[in-house]
TILUM-174249 format. One record per residue (C-alpha): residue number from 1; x, y, z. Coordinates in steps of 0.05 Angstrom, whole numbers, always signed. Each point is the difference from the previous one (the first is absolute). Example, Ala and Ser with C-alpha at 12.3 -4.5 7.8 and 13.67 -1.06 7.14 Angstrom:
+-----+--------+--------+--------+
| num |     c1 |     c2 |     c3 |
+-----+--------+--------+--------+
|   1 |   +246 |    -90 |   +156 |
|   2 |    +27 |    +69 |    -13 |
+-----+--------+--------+--------+
//
This chain:
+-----+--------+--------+--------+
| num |     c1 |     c2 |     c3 |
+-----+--------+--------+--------+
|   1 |  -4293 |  -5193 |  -1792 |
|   2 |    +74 |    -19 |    -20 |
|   3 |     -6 |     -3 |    -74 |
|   4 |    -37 |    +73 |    +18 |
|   5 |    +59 |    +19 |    +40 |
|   6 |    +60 |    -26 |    -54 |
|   7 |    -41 |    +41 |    -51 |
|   8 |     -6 |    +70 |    +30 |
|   9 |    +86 |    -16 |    +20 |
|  10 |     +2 |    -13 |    -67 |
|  11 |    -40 |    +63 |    -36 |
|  12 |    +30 |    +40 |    +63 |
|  13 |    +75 |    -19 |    -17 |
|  14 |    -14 |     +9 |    -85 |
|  15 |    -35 |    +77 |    +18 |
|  16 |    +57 |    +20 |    +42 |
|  17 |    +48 |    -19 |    -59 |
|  18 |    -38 |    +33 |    -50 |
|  19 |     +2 |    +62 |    +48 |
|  20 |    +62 |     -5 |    +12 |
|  21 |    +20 |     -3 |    -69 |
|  22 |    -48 |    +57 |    -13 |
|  23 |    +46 |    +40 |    +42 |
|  24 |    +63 |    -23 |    -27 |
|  25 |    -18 |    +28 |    -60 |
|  26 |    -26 |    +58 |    +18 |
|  27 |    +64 |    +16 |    +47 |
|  28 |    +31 |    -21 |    -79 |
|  29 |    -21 |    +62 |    -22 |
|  30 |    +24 |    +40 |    +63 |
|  31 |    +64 |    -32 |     +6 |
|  32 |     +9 |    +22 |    -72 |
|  33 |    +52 |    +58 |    -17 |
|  34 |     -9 |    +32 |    -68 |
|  35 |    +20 |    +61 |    -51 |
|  36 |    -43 |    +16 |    -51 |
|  37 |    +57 |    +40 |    -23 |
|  38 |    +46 |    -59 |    -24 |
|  39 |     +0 |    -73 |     -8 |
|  40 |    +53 |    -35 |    +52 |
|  41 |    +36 |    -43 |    -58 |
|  42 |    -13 |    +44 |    -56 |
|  43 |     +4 |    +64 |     +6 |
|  44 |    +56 |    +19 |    +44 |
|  45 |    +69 |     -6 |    -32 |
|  46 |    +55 |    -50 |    +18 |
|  47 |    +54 |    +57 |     +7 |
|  48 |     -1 |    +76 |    +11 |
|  49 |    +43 |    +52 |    -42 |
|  50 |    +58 |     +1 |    +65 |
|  51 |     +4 |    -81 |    -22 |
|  52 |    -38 |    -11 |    +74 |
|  53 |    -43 |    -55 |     -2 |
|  54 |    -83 |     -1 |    +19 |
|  55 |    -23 |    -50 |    +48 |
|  56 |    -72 |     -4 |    +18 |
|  57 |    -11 |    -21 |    +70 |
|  58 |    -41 |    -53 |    +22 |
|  59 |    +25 |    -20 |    +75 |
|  60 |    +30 |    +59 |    +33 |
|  61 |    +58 |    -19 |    +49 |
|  62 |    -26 |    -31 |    +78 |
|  63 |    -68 |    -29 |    -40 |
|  64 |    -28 |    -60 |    +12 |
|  65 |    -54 |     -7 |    -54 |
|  66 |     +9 |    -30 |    -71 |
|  67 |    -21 |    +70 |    -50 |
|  68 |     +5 |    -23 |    -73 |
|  69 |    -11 |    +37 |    -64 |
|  70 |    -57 |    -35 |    -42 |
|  71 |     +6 |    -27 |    -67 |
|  72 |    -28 |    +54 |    -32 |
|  73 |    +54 |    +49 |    +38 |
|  74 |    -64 |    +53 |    +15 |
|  75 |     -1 |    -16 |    +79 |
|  76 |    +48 |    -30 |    +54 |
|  77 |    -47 |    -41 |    +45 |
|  78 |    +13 |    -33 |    +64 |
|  79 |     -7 |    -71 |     -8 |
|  80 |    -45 |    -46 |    +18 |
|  81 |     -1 |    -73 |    +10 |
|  82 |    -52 |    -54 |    +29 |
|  83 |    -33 |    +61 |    +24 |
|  84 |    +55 |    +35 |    +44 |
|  85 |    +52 |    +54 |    -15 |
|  86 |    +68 |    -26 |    -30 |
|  87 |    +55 |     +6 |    +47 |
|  88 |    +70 |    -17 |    +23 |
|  89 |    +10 |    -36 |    +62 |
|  90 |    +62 |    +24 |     +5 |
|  91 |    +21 |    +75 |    +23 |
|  92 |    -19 |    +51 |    -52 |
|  93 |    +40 |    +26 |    -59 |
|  94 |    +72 |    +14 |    +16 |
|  95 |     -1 |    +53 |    -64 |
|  96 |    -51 |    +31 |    -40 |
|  97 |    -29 |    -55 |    -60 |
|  98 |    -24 |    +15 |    -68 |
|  99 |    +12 |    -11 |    -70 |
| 100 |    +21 |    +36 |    -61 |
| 101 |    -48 |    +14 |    -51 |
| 102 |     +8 |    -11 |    -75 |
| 103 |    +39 |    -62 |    +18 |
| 104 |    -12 |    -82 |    -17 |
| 105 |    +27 |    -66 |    +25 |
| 106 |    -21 |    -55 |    -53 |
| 107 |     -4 |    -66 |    +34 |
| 108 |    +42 |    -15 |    -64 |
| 109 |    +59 |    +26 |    +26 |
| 110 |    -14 |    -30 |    +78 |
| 111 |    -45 |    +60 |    +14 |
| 112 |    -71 |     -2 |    +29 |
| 113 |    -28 |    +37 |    -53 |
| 114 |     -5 |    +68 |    +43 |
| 115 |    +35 |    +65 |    +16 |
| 116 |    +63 |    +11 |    +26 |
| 117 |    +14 |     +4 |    +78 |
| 118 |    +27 |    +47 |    +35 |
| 119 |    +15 |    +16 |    +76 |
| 120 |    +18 |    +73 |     +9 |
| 121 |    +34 |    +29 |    +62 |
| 122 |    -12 |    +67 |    +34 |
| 123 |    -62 |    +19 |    +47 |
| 124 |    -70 |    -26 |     -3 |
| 125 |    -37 |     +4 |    -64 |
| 126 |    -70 |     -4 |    -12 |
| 127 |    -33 |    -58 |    -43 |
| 128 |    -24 |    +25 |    -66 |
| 129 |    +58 |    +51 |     +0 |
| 130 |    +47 |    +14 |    -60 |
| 131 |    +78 |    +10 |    +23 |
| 132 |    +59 |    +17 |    -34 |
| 133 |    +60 |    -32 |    +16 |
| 134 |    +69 |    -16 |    -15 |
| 135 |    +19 |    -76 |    -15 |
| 136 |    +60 |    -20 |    +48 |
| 137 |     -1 |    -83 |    -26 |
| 138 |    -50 |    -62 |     +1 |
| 139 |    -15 |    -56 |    +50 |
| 140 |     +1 |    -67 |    -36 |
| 141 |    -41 |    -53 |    +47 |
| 142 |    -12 |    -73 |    -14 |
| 143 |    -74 |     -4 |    +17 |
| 144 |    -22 |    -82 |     +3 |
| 145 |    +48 |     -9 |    -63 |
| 146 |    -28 |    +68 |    -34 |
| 147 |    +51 |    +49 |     -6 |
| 148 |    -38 |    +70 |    +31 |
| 149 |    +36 |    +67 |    -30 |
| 150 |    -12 |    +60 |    +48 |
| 151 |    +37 |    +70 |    -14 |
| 152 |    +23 |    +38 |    +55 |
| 153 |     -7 |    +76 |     -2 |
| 154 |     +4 |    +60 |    +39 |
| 155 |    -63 |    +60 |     +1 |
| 156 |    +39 |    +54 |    -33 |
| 157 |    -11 |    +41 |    +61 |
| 158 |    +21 |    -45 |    +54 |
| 159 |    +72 |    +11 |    +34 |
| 160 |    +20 |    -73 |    -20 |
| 161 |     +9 |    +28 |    -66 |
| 162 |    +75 |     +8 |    +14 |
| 163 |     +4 |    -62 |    -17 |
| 164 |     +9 |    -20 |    -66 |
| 165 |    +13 |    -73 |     -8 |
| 166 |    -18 |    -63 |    +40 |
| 167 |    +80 |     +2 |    +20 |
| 168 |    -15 |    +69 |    +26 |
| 169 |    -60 |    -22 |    +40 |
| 170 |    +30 |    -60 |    +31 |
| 171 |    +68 |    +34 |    +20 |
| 172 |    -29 |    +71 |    +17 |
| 173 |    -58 |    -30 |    +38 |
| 174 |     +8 |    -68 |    +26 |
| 175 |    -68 |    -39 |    +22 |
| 176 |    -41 |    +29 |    -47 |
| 177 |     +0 |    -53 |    -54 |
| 178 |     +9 |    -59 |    +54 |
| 179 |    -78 |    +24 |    +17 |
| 180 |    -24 |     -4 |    -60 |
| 181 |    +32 |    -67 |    -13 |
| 182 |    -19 |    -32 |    +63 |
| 183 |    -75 |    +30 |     -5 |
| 184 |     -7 |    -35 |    -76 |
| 185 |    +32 |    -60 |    +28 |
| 186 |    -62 |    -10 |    +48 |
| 187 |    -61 |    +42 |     -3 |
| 188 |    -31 |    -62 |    -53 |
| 189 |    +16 |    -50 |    +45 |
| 190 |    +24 |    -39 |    -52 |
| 191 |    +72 |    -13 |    -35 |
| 192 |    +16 |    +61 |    -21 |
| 193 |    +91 |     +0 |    -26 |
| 194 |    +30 |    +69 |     -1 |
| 195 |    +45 |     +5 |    -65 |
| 196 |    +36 |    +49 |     -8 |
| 197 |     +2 |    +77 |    -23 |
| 198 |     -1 |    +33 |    -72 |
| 199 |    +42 |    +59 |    -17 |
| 200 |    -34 |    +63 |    -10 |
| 201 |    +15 |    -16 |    -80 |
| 202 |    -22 |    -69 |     -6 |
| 203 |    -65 |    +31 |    +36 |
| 204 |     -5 |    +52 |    -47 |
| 205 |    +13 |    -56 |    -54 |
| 206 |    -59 |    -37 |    +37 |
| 207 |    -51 |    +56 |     +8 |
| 208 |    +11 |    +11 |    -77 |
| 209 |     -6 |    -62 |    -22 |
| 210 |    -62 |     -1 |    +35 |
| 211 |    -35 |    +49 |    -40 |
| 212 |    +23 |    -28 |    -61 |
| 213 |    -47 |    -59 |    +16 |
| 214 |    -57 |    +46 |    +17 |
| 215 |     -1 |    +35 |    -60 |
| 216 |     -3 |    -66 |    -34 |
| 217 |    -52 |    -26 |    +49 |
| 218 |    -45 |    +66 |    -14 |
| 219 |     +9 |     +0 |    -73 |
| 220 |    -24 |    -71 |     +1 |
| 221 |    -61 |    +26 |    +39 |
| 222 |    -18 |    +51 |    -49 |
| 223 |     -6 |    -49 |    -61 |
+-----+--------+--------+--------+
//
């Protein structure tokens, strides 16, 4: 009767995993935003005629939940680990997160072979959303001895666009970067240094360098 017992626990515990892994994957393809317009990564352009830079959002600003664009740049999914929704366990987003398409970051050059970050400030976006916006400078973070680049930006239509500089921002509107610095500090729960900022040129040196490396990387691709 107790070997019968340990066995149905046993068959009981392995069916509810494979059900519940059943669902994870279906709520995959729920939690799943696409365009069957463009590809994320490929087919939007880095800048815009006006010079303003296109960030695709992935987190919008107060979110909890980890959205990342696949490899293939066709969807932004929500992710999923050991069979539960990525999250923070922190408070959510202090700005809206994305990247910036047609961009690269060899591990070569102390990259992690990926887009470029960016955090862009204004009202809530929407994930899966393509913004224009107007470069101010770059956050440079020291994340477990691996520096972590992340442009700062402004939605061309927000009223923070009066300022034009990281100076601007921090003397015009004090506070605003010493959220965003204390949020990256702690929402890993891990040693996480705060650097120091990029001018709005060395960003724009950045950004372009940055494609540089992608067109290599997709050239490479096509052979």
């Amino acid at each position: 009767m107790k070997i019968f017992f340990i066995t149905f626990i046993i068959l009981y515990i392995s069916s509810s995993a494979l059900v519940l892994s059943e669902n994870i994957k279906t709520k995959i393809k729920i939690f799943s935003i696409t365009n069957d317009k463009i590809n994320f990564k490929h087919q939007i352009e880095t800048y815009n005629l006006d010079n303003s830079l296109n960030v695709v959002i992935e987190k919008p600003s107060g979110s909890i939940e980890k959205w990342e664009v696949n490899q293939t740049g066709e969807a932004i999914e929500l992710d999923i680990k050991n069979n539960d929704f990525g999250h923070i366990n922190y408070l959510g987003y202090p700005a809206n997160y994305g990247f910036v398409p047609k961009t690269f970051l060899p591990a070569s050059i102390g990259g992690d072979d990926d887009l470029v970050n960016a955090i862009v400030l204004g009202s809530q976006l929407q994930t899966g959303q393509v913004v224009r916006c107007n470069v101010i400078g770059m956050l440079n973070i020291n994340d477990q001895n691996s520096i972590d680049n992340i442009v700062v930006c402004i939605e061309k239509t927000s009223f923070l666009n009066k300022f034009n500089s990281i100076k601007d921002l921090k003397s015009m509107s004090p506070g605003i970067l010493e959220i965003i610095e204390i949020w990256f500090k702690n929402y890993k729960e891990e040693y996480v240094e705060i650097l120091d900022y990029s001018s709005k040129k060395n960003t724009f040196t950045f950004i372009n360098d940055s494609k540089k490396f992608y067109n290599k990387e997709i050239k490479k691709k096509l052979k």
